[in-house]
Structure formats: C-alpha cells, structure tokens
N, C-alpha and C positions, 0 to 999 in steps of 0.2 A: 844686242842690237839687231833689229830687222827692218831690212826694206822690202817693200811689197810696190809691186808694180803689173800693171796692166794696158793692154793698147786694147784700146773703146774701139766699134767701129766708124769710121767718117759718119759727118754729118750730112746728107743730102738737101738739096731744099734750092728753093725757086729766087729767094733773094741774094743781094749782091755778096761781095766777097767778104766785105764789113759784116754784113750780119751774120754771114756762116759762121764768121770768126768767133764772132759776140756769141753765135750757139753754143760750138763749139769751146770757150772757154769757161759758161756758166755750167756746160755739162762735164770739162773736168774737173770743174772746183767741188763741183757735186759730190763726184767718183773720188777723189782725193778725198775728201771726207766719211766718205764709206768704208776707206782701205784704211786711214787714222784707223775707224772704230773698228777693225778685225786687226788691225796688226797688236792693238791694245787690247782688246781681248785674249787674241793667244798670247803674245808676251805677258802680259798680267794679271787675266781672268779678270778684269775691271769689263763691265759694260756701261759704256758711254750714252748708249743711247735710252739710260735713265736717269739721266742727270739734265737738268734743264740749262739749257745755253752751257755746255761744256767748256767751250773754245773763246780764250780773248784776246785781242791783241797789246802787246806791248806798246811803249810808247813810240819806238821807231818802225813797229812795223809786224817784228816778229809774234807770231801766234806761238802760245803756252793754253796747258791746258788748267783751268783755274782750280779745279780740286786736288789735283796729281803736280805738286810743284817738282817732284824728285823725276816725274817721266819727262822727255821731250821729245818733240816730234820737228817733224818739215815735211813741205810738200812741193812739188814739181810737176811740173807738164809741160807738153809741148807736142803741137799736131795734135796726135789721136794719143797720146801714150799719159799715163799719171805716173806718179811714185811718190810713196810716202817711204819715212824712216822714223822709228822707234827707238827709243835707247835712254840709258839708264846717265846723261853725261850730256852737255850741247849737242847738238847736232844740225849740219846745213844739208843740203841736196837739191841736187842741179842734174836735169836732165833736157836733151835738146835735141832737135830732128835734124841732122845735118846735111842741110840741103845750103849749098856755096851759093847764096845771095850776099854779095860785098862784102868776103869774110877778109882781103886784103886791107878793107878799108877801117874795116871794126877792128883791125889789129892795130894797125898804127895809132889809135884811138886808143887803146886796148893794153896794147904789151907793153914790157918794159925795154930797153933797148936791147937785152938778153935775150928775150925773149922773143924778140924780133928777128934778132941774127937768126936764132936758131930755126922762125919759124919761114926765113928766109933759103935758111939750109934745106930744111925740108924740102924745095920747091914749091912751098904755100900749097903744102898739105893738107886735103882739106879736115882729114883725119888728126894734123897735131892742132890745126889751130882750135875745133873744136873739144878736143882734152885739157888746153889750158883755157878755154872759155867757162867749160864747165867746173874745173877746179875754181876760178875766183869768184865765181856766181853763187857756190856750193860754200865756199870763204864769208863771203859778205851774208848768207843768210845763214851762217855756223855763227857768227859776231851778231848778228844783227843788224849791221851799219846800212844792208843794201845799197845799192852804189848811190854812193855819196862823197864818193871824194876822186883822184885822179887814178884811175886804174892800172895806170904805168908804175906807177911808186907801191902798188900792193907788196904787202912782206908779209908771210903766212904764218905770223909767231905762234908758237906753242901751240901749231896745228899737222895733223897729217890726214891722210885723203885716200881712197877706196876707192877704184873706177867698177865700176859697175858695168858686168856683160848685161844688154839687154835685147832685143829683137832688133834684125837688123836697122841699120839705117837713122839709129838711135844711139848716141853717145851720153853718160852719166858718172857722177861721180858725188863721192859722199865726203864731210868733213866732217872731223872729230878732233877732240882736246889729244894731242900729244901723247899724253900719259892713259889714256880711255886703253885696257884691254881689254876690251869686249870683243867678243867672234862678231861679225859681220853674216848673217846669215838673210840672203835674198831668196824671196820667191814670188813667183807668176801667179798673185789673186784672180783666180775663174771664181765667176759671178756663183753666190749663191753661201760660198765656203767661208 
C-alpha cells in the first residue's frame, strides 16, 4: 500500500471566497489524479494515462478504476494539501486542515456518546477531535456508504486505520480491511517524479 501526498501552493485571485474555493478544489481534484497515476505507476508499473477514461465511479459514489478491478485507490484533500492511497485490498483516506471552525458543534453532530466523553476529556482538543473526524470520514469512504446515515452509531467492523504524519497543520488517516497486511508506505509527491 502507498499513499502519496502533496500541499499545492494557495490559490491567489481577485474573486470572492466561493470561487477561490471552486479554484482551489478543481485544482486539487486535478492533482489527486496526477498522484492516482504515479502512485500506480510505482506500485504497479501500469501507466494510466494510456487508457482512455481509466476512472468510474460506483453506484454510491466510490471511484474504482475500471481496468485494474484487484487495485484500489482513494483520494482526499483539503486547503492546499491532496493524498491519494494505492493498495492491493479496500481502501478509504481522509485528510483535513485543522483549523477549529465549530469543531464543538460538528461533534455533537458527529460522535458517539463515548466519543463525546472522551472528547470532552480532552478539553475539546482540537487535535482529538480531528483524529476521530478523520477516522470516520476515511471509514465511510473505505465502505463506500459516505455519510449517509447517523455518524454517532458508526461501528468500525472488520476495519483498522493508519494516522498519517503529514505537514504541519494537517491531520490524516487511512482505512483498511482488518486482515489487509500490507506495509503502509507514504511519501511527499514533488512535482515532476
């Protein structure tokens, strides 16, 4: 398994914050598809970008790639940062800029009553609440289901999970089947490689 990941630099630009957004998320979706095709290149020596329309999506949502049913992938972003994941087994991944905009409120929303206490314990840390954000985010797009149902009643069956160090200010985490022993190996895609 490998995840590859990269922080783009910001987007500049004259219009409002909506469209920076809209820039900015058409240029990571770009970049996330660029890092797909080199993370599946070194893992497999497959080159994607001679295959016409590689990528489809399933019916709830998740993107497979349609020649390679044995490889799977995911992709994340968030701010300026992408991350894709490769592997030979499901796979989710979830990455997030953790900057505390109403992470109190997305929790009670969010967690379970356990999960609450504990993130209560913490002092509404803003570092736990984004570790179990990113784990159920990384869950729902490991299944497929994206959130689709009550996020407090999440049960993580026959899944376990990889936090991923990444640049600061950046929290991630990856999911896999239970029994998946694949090494986890990450690395920082510079443009070109």
């Amino acid at each position: 398994m490998i995840v590859g990941w990269k922080k783009l630099p910001a987007i500049v630009s004259e219009g409002s914050a909506l469209e920076i957004r809209k820039m900015q998320n058409q240029s990571n979706s770009l970049e996330g598809k660029k890092i797909l095709y080199q993370l599946v290149w070194k893992q497999y020596g497959i080159d994607l970008t001679l295959e016409e329309n590689p990528i489809s999506i399933m019916e709830k949502g998740k993107p497979y790639l349609c020649n390679h049913p044995d490889i799977h992938f995911n992709i994340s972003h968030s701010n300026d940062l992408v991350a894709c994941v490769v592997a030979d087994a499901p796979v989710g991944i979830d990455v997030q800029y953790c900057e505390a905009k109403n992470i109190q409120v997305l929790a009670k929303r969010a967690f379970s009553p356990e999960e609450w206490k504990d993130f209560e314990e913490s002092d509404f840390c803003e570092e736990f609440f984004f570790r179990y954000w990113t784990k159920k985010e990384s869950y729902l797009k490991y299944t497929g289901e994206g959130i689709r149902s009550d996020l407090r009643k999440m049960e993580y069956e026959g899944a376990k999970f990889w936090e991923l160090e990444l640049c600061p200010g950046y929290m991630g985490m990856v999911c896999m089947p239970m029994e998946c022993e694949e090494e986890v190996r990450v690395v920082n895609v510079i443009q070109g490689e």
